[in-house]
N, C-alpha and C positions, 0 to 999 in steps of 0.2 A: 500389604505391598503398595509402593507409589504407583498410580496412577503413571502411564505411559504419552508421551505424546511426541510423535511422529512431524520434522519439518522438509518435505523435499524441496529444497533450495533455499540455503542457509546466506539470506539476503541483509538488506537493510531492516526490513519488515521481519522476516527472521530470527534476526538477532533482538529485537525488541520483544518479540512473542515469547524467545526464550526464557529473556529475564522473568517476564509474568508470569507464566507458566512454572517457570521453577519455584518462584516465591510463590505458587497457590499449590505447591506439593508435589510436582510433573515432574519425573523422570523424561531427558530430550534425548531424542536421538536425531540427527541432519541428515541427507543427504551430502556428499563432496564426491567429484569426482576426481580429483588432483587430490594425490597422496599427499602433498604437502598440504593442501586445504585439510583434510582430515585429520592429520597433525593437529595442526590450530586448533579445530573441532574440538580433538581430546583434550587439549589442554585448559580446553574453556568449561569442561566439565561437561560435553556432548558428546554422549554416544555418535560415532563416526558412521555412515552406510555408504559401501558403495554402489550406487545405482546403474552399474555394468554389471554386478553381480547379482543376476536375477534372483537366486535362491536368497543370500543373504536380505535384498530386498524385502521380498515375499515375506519372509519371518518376520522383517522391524514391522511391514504392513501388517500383517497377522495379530502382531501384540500391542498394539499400539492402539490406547482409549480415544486418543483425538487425531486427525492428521491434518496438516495446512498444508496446503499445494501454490505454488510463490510461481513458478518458471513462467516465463511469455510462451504463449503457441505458436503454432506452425502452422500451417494449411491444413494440415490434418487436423487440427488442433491440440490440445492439448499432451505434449507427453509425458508428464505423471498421468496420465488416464493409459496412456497406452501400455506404462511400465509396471503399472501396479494390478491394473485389471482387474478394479472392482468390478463389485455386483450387487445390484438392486438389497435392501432386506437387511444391510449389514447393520450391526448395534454397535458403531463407533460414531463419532463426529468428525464429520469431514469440512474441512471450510479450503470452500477456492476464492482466492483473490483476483478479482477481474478490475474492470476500469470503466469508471464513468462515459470513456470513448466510447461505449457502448451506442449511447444516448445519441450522438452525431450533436448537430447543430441547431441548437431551438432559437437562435436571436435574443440572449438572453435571458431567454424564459425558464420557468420550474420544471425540474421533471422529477419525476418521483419513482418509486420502482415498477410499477403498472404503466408507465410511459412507454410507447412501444419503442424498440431497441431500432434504429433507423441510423447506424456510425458511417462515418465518411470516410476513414480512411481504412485499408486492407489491416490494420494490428485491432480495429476496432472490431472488425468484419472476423477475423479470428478470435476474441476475444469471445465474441455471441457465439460463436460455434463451439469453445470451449467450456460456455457456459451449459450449454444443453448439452453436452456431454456428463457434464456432473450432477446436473439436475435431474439425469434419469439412474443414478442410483443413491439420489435422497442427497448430496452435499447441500448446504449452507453455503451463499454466492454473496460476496463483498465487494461493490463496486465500490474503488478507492479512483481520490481526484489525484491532484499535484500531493506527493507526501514532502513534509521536511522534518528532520533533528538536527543534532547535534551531527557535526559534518557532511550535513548536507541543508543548507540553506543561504537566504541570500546575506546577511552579515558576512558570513565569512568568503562569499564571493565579493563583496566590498572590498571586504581586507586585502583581500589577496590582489584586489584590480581585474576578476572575471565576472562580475556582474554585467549585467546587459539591462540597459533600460527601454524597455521596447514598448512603444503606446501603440496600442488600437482602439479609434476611438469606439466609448459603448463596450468594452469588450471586459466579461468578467469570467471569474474562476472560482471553483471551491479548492479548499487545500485541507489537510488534516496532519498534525506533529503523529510522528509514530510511536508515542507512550499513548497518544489518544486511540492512535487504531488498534495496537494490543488488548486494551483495556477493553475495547468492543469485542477483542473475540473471545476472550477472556468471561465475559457478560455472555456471551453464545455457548458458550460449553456450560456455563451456567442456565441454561435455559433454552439449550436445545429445540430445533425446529426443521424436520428434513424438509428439504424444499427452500426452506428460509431466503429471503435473498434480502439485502440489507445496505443503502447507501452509508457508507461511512465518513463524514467530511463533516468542519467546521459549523460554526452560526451565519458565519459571514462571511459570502462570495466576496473577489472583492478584485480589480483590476491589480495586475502584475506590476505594472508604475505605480501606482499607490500604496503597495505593500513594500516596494523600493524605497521610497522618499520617504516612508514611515521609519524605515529602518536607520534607513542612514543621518534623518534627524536626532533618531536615539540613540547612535554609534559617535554624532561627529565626525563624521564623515564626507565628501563630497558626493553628490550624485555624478554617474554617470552621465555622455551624454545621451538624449532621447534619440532613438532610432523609430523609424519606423515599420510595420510589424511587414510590411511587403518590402524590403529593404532587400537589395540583391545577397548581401552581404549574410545572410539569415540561412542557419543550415535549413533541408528542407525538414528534418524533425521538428524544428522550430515554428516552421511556416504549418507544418498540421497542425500544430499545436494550437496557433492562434486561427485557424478555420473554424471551431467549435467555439461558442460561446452558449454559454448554461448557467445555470443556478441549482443545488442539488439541496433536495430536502434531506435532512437526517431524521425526521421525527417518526417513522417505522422503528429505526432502530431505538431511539429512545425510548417508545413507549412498552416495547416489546421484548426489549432485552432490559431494560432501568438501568442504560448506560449514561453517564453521566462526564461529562467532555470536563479533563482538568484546564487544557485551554481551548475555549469557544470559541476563539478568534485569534489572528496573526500575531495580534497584541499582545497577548498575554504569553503564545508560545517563545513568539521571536524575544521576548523580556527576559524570561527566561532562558533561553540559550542562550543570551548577552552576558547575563550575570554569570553564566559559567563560564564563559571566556574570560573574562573579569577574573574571578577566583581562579583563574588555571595561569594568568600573567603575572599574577600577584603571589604565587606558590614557589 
């Protein structure tokens, strides 16, 4: 029989894991809780769950070899921990997706996974609490930076005229394309580790304007113009966003899982989704 694997909250990240995971042999089953999301579900070749229906829940958790847990938390933190209700000692793989907000604000500096967890803002501050939720019954924990693919990155906010070019100066970021972050959880189920916790992000941090004016040098494009990152006009999402400045090591994950980045850098990802905009105008 295939192998089972369990996604509660059939996201961006989601939908990428599913691909991998089916093409490594994984029967999927999602979460949705909109009948019509469930729809879709089926028809993408995903076992459908609804996670109002505790019993049905329980089962997909029951039988299911691996489970990825995607949803933001609450205060309480996490609700896939409240819905599912694991317990210590289980023989599945569980991976929670957290966020490098974890980390808070280093001025740029390295933080690594033994960096103590110190976030500035209240999603970050839930995020840590959701983390030790899951680390007491053995999950595998991924802190993920800025993610982009294919429909969601700054090209096609060019195109379309909603890119933002915002400078702070000094101010950097890790990002990671999401065929990259698949492939790392993909490399964990492969080599299993309760406890695990794992940065998942690129080679190279790299300022938001400069990953802007790269793109759109490659596109032909104009840049926007520069704003700046305390600018009124700035939601306040935005404005957390640019209060953290980091640099995120991946080399735990590389050495520990023998995960290997298809793009290491903005460059090679963003090349790549250009060329498939290319071939998608030209079809």
């Amino acid at each position: 029989m295939k192998p089972k694997a369990l996604i509660f909250g059939y996201g961006f990240i989601g939908d990428a894991f599913a691909r991998s995971a089916r093409h490594a042999g994984y029967a999927i089953s999602a979460t949705a809780r909109a009948a019509e999301k469930r729809e879709d579900l089926g028809a993408l070749g995903v076992i459908p769950v609804d996670p109002t229906d505790a019993e049905h829940l329980q089962r997909a958790f029951a039988g299911a070899d691996a489970v990825l847990i995607t949803p933001a938390p609450g205060d309480d933190g996490c609700p896939a921990f409240a819905a599912l209700k694991p317990s210590a000692g289980q023989q599945k793989w569980i991976g929670y997706l957290s966020t490098t907000g974890v980390y808070g604000d280093r001025g740029g500096g390295w933080v690594f996974e033994d960096s103590a967890l110190t976030p500035t803002s209240a999603e970050g501050r839930r995020r840590a609490l959701a983390e030790s939720q899951w680390l007491s019954v053995g999950a595998q924990i991924f802190r993920l930076p800025g993610l982009y693919g294919p429909g969601r990155n700054v090209i096609e906010r060019l195109m379309d005229g909603t890119a933002r070019r915002i400078h702070k100066p000094d101010h950097v970021f890790s990002r990671l394309h999401h065929d990259d972050c698949a492939s790392a959880l993909l490399a964990s189920l492969a080599r299993p580790r309760a406890g695990g916790v794992y940065n998942l992000c690129d080679d190279e941090p790299a300022p938001g304007d400069t990953v802007l004016a790269w793109a759109a040098e490659l596109c032909g494009l104009p840049l926007p113009p520069s704003i700046t990152f305390d600018d009124p006009g700035l939601s306040p999402n935005m404005k957390r966003f640019y209060q953290d400045n980091k640099r995120v090591s991946n080399a735990r994950a590389k050495a520990e899982l023998g995960w290997q980045l298809r793009y290491p850098t903005y460059r090679e990802g963003l090349a790549d989704i250009y060329r498939s905009l290319q071939r998608d105008t030209t079809q």
